[in-house]
C-alpha positions as CSV (number, residue, x, y, z in Angstrom):
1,X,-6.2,-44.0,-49.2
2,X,-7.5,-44.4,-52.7
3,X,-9.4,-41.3,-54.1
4,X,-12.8,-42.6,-55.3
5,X,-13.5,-42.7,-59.1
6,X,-16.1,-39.9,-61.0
7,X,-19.2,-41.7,-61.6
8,X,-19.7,-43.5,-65.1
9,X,-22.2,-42.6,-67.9
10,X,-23.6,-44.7,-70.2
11,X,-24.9,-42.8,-73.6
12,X,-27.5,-40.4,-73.8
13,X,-30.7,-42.6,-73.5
14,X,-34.1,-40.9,-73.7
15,X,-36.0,-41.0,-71.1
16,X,-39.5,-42.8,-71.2
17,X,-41.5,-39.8,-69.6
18,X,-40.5,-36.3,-70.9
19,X,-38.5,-38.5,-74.2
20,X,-35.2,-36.2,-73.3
21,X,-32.1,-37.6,-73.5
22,X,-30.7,-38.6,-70.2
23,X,-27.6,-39.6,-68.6
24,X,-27.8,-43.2,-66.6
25,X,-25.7,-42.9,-63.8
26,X,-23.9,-45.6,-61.9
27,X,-21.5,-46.2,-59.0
28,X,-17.8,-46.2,-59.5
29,X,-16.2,-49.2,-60.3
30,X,-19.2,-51.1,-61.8
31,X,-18.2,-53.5,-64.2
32,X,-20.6,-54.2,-66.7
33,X,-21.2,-54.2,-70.3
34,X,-24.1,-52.0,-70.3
35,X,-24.7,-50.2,-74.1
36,X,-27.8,-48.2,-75.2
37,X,-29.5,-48.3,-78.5
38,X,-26.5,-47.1,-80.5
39,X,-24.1,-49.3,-78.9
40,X,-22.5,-46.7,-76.7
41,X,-20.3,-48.1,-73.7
42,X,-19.4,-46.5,-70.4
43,X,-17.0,-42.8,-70.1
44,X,-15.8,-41.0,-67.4
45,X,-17.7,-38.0,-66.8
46,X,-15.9,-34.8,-66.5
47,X,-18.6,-32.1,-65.8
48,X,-22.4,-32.4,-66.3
49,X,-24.3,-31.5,-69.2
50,X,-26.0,-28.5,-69.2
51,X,-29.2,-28.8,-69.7
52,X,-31.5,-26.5,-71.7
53,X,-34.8,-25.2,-70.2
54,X,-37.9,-27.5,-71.0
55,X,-41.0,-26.0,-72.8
56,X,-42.7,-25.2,-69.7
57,X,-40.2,-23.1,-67.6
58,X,-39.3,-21.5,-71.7
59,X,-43.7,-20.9,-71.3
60,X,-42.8,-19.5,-68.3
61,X,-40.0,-17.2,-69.0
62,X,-42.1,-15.8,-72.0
63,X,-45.0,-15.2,-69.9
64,X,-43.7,-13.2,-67.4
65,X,-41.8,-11.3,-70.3
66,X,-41.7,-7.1,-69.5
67,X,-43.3,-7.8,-66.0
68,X,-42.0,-5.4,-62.8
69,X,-42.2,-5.9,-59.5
70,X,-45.3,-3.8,-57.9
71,X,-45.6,-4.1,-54.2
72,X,-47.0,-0.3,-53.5
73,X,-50.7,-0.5,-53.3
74,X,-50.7,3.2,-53.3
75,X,-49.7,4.0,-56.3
76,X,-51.5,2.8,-59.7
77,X,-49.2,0.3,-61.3
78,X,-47.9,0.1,-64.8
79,X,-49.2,-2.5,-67.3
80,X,-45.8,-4.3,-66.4
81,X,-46.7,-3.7,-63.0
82,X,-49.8,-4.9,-62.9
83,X,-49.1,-7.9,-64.8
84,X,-46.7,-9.4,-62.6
85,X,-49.5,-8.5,-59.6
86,X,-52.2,-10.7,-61.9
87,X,-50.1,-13.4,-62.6
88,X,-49.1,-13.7,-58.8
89,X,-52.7,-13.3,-57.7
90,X,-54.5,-16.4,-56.3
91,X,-57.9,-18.1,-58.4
92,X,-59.9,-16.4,-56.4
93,X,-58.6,-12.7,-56.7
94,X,-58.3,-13.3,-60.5
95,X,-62.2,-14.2,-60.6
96,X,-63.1,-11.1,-58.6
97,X,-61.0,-9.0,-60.8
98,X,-62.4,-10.6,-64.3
99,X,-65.7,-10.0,-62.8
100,X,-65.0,-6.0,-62.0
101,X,-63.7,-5.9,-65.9
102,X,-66.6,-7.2,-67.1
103,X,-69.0,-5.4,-64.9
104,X,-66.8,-2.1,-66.1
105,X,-67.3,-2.9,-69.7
106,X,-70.3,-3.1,-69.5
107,X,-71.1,-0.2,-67.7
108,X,-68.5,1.7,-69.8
109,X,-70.8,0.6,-72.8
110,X,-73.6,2.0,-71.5
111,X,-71.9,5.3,-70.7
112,X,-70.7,5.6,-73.8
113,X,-73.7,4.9,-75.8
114,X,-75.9,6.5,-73.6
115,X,-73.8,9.7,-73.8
116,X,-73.3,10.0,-70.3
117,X,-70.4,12.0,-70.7
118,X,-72.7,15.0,-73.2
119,X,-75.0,14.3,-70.7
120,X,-73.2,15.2,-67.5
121,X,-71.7,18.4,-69.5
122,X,-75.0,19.8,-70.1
123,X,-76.4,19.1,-66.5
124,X,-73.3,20.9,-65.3
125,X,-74.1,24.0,-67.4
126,X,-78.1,23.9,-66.4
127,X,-76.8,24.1,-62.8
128,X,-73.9,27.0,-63.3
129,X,-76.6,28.9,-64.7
130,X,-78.8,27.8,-62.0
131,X,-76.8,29.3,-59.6
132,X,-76.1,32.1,-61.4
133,X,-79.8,32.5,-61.6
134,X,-80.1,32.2,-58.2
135,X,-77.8,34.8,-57.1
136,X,-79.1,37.2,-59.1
137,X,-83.1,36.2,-57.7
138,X,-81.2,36.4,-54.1
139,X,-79.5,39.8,-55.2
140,X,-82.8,41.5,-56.6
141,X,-84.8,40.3,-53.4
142,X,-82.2,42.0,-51.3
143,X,-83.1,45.3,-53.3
144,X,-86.7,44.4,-52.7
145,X,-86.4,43.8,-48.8
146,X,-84.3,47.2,-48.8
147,X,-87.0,49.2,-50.6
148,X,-89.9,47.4,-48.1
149,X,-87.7,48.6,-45.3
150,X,-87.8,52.1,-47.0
151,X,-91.2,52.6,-47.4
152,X,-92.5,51.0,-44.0
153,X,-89.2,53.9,-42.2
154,X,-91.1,56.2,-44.4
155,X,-94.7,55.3,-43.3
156,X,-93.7,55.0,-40.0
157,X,-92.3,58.8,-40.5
158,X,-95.5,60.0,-41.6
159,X,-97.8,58.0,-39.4
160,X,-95.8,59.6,-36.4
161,X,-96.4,63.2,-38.4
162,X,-99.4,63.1,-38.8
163,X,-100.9,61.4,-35.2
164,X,-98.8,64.6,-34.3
165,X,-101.1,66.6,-36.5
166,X,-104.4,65.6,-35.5
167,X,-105.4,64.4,-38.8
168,X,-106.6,60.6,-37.8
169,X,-107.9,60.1,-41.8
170,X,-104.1,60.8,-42.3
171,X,-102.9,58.4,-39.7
172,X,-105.7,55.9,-40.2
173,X,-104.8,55.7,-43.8
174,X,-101.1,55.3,-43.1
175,X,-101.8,53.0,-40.5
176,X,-103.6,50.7,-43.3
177,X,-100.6,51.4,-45.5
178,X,-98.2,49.7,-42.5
179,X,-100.2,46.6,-42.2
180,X,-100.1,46.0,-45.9
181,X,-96.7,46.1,-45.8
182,X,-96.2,44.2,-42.7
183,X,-98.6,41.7,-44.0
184,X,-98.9,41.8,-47.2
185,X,-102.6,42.0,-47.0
186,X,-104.6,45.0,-47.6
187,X,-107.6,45.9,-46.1
């Protein structure tokens, strides 16, 4: 049994399309006088070539230079994180997300020039002293409703004295004095 021979090469021709030089390739035991431009005949190949990277997977490389892989969507990614999520996200998701920038910016522009952040510090102080305010109006009126209940206990006191007395001016006039303060009209 006879052990087919390697392939032959002919000499480093470049290639029409991408102009690289290229190796033609042709079936053991052709028998030809095939040269290229330099005058170059056939060799026995031993091991390939290697070849170097073309421009575009080199583009490639350098563009997905100091990405990571992000694939937690609940935890905010890094910048190398969230680069390797842009550059795998469709057309679509990279419009919407261009669009959200842009809509941030812009509202971030307004913020900032409208001072939006001064703005919500000082509305934040109006309402702690709002409330402060407010407890202290709520505390006083409880002192007020607490008197009110003092007097009316204490004209209630007198009104039952004095209808024990006999003296209806007395208990009349108290009686007045009640109604104004259940009311707050007076007579």
């Amino acid at each position: 049994m006879t052990q087919p021979r390697p392939a032959e090469h002919c000499g480093h021709q470049p290639d029409p399309v991408i102009g690289r030089p290229t190796e033609c390739v042709l079936r053991p035991g052709h028998s030809g006088s095939h040269a290229d431009h330099t005058g170059m005949r056939w060799w026995l190949a031993t091991q390939p070539a290697p070849q170097e990277p073309t421009a575009a997977e080199a583009a490639l490389a350098t563009l997905h230079q100091g990405e990571e892989p992000h694939t937690d969507e609940c935890t905010v990614p890094t910048p190398g994180q969230w680069i390797w999520s842009w550059n795998r996200a469709t057309p679509h998701q990279r419009l919407e997300a261009a669009a959200q920038f842009l809509h941030n910016a812009t509202a971030a522009e307004a913020c900032f020039f409208g001072a939006h952040t001064h703005q919500i510090e000082r509305l934040q102080q109006r309402v702690t002293d709002t409330e402060a305010l407010h407890t202290q109006a709520t505390a006083d009126f409880g002192r007020v409703v607490d008197r009110l209940d003092a007097a009316r206990a204490v004209a209630h006191e007198w009104h039952a004295y004095f209808g024990e007395q006999g003296d209806a001016p007395a208990a009349h006039a108290l009686a007045l004095v009640l109604s104004a303060l259940a009311t707050g009209e007076t007579p």
